[in-house]
C-alpha positions in Angstrom: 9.6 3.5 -8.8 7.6 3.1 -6.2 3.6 3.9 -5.9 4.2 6.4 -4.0 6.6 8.3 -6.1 4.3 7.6 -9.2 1.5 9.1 -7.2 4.2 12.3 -6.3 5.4 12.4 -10.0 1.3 12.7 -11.3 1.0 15.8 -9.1 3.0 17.6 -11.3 0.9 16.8 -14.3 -3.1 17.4 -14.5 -4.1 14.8 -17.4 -4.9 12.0 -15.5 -5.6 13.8 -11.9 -8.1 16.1 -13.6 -10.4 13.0 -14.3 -10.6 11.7 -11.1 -12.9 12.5 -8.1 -12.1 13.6 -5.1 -12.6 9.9 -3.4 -11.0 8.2 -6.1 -7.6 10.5 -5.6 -8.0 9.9 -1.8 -8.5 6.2 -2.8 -5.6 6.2 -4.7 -3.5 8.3 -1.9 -4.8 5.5 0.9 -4.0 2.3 -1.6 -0.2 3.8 -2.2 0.2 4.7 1.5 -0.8 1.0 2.6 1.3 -0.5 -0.5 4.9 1.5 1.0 3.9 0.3 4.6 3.5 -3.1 3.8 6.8 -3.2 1.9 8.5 -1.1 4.7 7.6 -3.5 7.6 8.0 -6.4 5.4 12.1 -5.5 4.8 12.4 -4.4 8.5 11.3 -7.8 9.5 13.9 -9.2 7.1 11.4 -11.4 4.9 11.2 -11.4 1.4 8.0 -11.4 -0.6 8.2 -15.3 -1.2 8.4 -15.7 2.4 5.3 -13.4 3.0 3.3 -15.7 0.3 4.1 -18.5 1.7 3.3 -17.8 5.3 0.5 -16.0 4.0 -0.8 -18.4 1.7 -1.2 -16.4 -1.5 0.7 -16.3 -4.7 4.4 -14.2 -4.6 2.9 -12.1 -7.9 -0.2 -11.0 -5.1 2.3 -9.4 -3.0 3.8 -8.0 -5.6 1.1 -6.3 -6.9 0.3 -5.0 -3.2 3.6 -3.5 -3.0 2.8 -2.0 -6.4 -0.6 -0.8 -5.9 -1.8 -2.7 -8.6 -4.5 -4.3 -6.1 -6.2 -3.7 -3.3 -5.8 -5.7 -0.2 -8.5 -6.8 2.2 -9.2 -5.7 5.4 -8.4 -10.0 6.2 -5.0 -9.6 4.4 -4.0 -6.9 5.7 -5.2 -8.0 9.5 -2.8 -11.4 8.5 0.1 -8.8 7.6 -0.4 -7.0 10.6 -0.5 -9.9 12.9 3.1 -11.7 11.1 4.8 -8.1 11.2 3.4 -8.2 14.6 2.2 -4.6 14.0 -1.3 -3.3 14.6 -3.3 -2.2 11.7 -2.9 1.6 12.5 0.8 1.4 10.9 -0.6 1.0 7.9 -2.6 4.2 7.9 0.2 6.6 9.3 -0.2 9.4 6.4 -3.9 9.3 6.4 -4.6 11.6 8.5 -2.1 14.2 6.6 -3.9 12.7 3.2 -7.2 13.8 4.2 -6.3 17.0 5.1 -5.2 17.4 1.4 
């Protein structure tokens, strides 16, 4: 299950929304929309995630944990992402808009 849909599945429940802030939820929301871009383009493009660690130069567990949400990227990682999926950065923020909005 995907980030996303974990983040979908904990609307229906309050336990663990209901001690968050605001930013933290939007935080959340941003991190999970980044994490199913990232393994979107990545498939599109045909790689796999060895082949994105290697070309980027980090460890295959990294990317998995970016697909998973389990860590955030930097801004640096993502602009390497962007530029070997030759995409521009603002494909990674597509839902961000409709995230703020709430």
């Amino acid at each position: 299950m995907s980030i996303k849909e974990k983040l979908q599945n904990a609307k229906n429940t309050t336990w663990l929304s209901d001690a968050l802030t605001q930013e933290e939820k939007v935080a959340a929301a941003i991190s999970a929309e980044i994490a199913s871009c990232l393994q979107k383009y990545r498939k599109l493009q045909g790689l796999t995630q060895n082949d994105l660690a290697d070309v980027l130069h980090v460890s295959n567990d990294e990317i998995i944990r970016w697909e998973n949400g389990d860590e955030d990227f930097t801004i640096a990682n993502l602009a390497k992402v962007a530029t070997l999926l030759n995409l521009r950065l603002c494909n990674f923020f597509g839902a961000i808009d409709e995230i703020l909005a709430g």
